[in-house]
C-alpha positions as CSV (number, residue, x, y, z in Angstrom):
1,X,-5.2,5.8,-18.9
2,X,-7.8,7.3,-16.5
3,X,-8.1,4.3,-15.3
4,X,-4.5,3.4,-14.5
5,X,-4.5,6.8,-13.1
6,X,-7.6,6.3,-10.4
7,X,-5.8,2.8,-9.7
8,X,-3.1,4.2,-8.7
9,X,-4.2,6.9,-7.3
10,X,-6.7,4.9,-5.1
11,X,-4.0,2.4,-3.4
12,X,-2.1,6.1,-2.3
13,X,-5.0,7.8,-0.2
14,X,-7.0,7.3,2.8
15,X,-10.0,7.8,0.8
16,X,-10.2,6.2,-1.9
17,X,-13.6,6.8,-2.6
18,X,-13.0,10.8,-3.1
19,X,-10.5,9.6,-6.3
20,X,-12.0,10.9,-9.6
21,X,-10.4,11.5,-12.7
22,X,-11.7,14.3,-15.1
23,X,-10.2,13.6,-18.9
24,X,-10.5,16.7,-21.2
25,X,-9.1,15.6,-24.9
26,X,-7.7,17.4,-27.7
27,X,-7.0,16.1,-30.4
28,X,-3.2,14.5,-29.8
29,X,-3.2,14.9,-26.2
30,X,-5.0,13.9,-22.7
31,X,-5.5,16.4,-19.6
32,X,-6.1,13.8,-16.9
33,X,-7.5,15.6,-13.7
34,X,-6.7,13.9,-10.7
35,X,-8.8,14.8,-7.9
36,X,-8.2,13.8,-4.2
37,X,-10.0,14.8,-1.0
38,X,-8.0,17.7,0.3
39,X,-6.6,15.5,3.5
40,X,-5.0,13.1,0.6
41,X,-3.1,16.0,-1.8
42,X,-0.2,15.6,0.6
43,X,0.3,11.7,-0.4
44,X,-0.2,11.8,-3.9
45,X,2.7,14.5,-4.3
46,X,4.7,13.2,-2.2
47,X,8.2,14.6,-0.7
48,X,9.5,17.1,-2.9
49,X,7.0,15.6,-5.8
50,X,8.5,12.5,-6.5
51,X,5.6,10.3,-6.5
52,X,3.2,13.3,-8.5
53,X,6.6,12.9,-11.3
54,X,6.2,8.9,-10.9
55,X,2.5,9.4,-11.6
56,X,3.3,11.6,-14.6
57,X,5.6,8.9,-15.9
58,X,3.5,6.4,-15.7
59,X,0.5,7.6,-17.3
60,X,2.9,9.7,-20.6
61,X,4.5,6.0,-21.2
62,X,1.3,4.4,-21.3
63,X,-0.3,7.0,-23.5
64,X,3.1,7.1,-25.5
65,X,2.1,3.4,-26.3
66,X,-1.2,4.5,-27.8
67,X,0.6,7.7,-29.9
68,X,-1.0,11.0,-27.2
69,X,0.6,13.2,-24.9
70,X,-0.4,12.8,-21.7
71,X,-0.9,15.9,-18.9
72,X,-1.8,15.1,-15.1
73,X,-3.0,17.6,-13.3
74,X,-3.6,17.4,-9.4
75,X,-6.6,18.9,-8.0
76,X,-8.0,19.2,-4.5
């Protein structure tokens, strides 16, 4: 999942070299923490956070396949 997460993350920004994903893990869930240079946070939200929600998506079904809980948090 984290690295679905940089993936996508990566063809978003304008620099994709400042895309790192932290994961912190309990034991049924994921905290995936994206962060983005601060120039980028505007594109990976989006308009009214519809692409942040498609990310989200994204990233719960895929860790639904494997039985976790997935949480993405977006960090500057």
């Amino acid at each position: 999942m984290k690295e679905l997460l940089e993936y996508l993350a990566r063809a978003l920004v304008d620099k994709p070299d400042a895309v790192r994903v932290e994961v912190i893990e309990s034991e049924k869930s994921l905290i995936l923490q994206l962060h983005v240079d601060p120039e980028d946070v505007g594109k990976v939200i989006g308009k009214q956070g519809r692409i942040a929600k498609a990310l989200r998506t994204v990233v719960k079904a895929s860790a639904a396949k494997e039985g976790l809980k997935a949480i993405v948090e977006i960090v500057d």
